[in-house]
ZAMARGU-4260 file (C-alpha; in steps of 0.2 Angstrom, whole numbers, plus 5000, padded with zeros to 4 digits):
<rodrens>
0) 5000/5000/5000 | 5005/5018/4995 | 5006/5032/5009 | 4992/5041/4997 | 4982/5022/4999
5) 4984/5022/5019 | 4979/5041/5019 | 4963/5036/5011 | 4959/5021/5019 | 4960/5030/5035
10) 4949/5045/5030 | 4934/5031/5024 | 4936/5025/5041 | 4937/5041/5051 | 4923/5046/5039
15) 4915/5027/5043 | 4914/5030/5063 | 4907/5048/5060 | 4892/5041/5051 | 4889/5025/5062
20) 4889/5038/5077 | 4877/5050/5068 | 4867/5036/5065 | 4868/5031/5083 | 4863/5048/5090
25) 4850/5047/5078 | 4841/5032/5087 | 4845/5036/5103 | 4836/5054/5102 | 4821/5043/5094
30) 4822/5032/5108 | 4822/5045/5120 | 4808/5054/5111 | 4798/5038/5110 | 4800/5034/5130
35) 4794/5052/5133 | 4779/5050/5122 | 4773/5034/5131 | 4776/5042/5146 | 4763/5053/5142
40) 4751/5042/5135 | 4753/5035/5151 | 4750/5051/5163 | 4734/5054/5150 | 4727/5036/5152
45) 4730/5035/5169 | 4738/5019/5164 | 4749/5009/5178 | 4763/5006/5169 | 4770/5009/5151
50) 4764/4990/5145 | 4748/4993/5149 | 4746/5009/5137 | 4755/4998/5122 | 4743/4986/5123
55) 4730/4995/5131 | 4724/4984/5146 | 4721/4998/5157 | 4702/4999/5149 | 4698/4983/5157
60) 4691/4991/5173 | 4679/5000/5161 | 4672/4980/5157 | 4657/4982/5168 | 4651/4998/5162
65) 4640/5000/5147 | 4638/5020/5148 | 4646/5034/5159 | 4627/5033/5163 | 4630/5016/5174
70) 4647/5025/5182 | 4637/5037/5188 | 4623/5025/5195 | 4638/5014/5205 | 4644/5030/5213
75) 4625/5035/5217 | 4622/5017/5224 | 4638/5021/5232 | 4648/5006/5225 | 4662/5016/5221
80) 4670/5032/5229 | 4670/5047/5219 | 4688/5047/5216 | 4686/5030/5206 | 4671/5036/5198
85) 4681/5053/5192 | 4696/5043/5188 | 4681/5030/5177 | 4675/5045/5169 | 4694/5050/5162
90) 4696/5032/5157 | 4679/5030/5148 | 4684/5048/5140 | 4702/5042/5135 | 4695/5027/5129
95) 4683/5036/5117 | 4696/5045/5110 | 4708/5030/5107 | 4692/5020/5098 | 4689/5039/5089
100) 4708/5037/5082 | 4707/5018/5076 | 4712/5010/5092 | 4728/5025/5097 | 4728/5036/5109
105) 4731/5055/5101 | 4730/5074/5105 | 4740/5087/5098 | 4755/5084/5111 | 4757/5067/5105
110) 4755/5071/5086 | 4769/5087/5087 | 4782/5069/5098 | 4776/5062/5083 | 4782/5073/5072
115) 4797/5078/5078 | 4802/5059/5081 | 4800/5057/5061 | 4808/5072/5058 | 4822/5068/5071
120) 4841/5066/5062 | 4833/5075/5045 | 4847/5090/5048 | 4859/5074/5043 | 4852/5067/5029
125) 4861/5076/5017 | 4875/5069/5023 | 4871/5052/5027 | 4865/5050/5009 | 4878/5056/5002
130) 4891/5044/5012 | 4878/5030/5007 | 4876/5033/4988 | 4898/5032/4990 | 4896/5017/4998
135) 4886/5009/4983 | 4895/5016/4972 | 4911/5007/4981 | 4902/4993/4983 | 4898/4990/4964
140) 4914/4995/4959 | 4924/4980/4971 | 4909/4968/4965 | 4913/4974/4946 | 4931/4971/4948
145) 4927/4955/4957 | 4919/4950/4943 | 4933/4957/4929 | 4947/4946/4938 | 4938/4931/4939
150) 4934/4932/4921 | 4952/4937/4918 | 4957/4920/4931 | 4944/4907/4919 | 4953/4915/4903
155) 4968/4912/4909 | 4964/4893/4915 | 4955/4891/4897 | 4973/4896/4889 | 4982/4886/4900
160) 4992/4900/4909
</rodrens>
């Protein structure tokens, strides 16, 4: 290897450690994102724990109830206290608005995380692209010449070289 070849080598890798750490960063601000916006469904749903707002289990107190109608009628017959019967009614409320939104829990709060989760990493995308159209283009040009030599080789074996 030439010094120019050893100098290049090392930039692509230098240049191969930048991206996998941009990419990196990328997903752990997604991550982080992602947590914060369960944590909110969660405060919102009055949810227990994180699993029950992914799969939603938390409306299974609501199972004995038809209405808000027959919420109201246990705490009148005084089969529940008032602070379950508030805390039923922001359940039942939540859980209309999750069936309103096909079965997910959404307000503006959680569309602008959603957003700016989808959005997260676009100020380098410019240059992640670019670093991966180079590495196709690297990656065609090895499998090309891959392909040139072993053609060359069989040639080769065919003349009896």
């Amino acid at each position: 290897m030439t010094m120019r070849e050893i100098k290049v080598s090392q930039e692509w890798l230098d240049r191969e450690r930048e991206m996998k750490s941009i990419r990196k960063d990328v997903a752990t601000a997604r991550g982080i994102i992602a947590d914060g916006l369960l944590r909110y469904k969660k405060k919102m749903l009055h949810a227990r724990s994180k699993k029950q707002v992914e799969d939603m289990s938390m409306f299974a107190e609501l199972d004995g109830y038809i209405s808000k109608r027959d919420i109201q009628d246990a705490y009148g017959w005084e089969y529940i206290s008032e602070n379950k019967m508030q805390r039923l009614n922001d359940l039942w409320d939540a859980r209309e608005q999750v069936i309103e939104n096909n079965g997910k829990f959404a307000d503006r709060v959680t569309q602008i995380l959603e957003r700016v989760m989808g959005n997260c990493g676009d100020m380098f995308s410019d240059v992640l692209d670019e670093h991966d159209a180079l590495v196709r283009r690297d990656n065609e040009d090895r499998a090309r010449i891959e392909r040139e030599n072993r053609d060359n080789s069989h040639k080769r074996y065919i003349a009896g070289l």
